[in-house]
N, C-alpha and C positions, 0 to 999 in steps of 0.2 A: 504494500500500500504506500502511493507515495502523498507525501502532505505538501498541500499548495503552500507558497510563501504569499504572505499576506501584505496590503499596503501597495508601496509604488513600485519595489521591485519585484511585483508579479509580471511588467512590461517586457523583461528581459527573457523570459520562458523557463526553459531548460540550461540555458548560457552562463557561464561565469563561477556557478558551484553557489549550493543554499548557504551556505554563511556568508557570502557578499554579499546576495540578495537580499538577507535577513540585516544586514549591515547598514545596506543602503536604503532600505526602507523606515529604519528606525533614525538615521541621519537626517532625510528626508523630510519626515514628521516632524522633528523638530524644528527643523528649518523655516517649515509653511507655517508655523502656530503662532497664533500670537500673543505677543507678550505684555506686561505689565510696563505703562511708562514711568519714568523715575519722576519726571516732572508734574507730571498733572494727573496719577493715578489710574490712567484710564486703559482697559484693555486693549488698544489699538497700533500697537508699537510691532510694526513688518519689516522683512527685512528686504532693502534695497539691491545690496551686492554682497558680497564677502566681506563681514566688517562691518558694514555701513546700515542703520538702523533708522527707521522713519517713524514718526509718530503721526496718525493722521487725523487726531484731536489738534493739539498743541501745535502741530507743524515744526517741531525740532527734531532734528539728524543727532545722532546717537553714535558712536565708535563702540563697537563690543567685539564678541566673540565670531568666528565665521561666520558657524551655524546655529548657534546658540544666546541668545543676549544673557549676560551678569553682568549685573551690577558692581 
């Protein structure tokens, strides 16, 4: 029996071995989520590029982690 990889890297198939896929789907996810802003509280904080963090309450740019925003 084989068990589907769940999330974004189900796109890749059978390609690459389940533990990258399962890698890259968890990478992923947190990538798209959105986060908490430092400034004005509000869940609206996406990320732009690598790095680069957007708020789209307050409209201020943020420097954090790649895929991750901390504070």
């Amino acid at each position: 029996m084989v068990k589907k990889t769940k999330g974004s890297g189900k796109r890749y198939g059978p390609r690459y071995g389940k533990v990258i896929r399962q890698k890259v789907s968890k990478i992923e996810a947190k990538k798209n989520k959105s986060y908490k802003c430092p400034s004005c509280n509000a869940l609206r904080l996406k990320r732009v590029m690598a790095g680069i963090w957007h708020c789209k309450r307050c409209d201020t740019k943020f420097a954090g982690r790649a895929y991750s925003f901390k504070e």
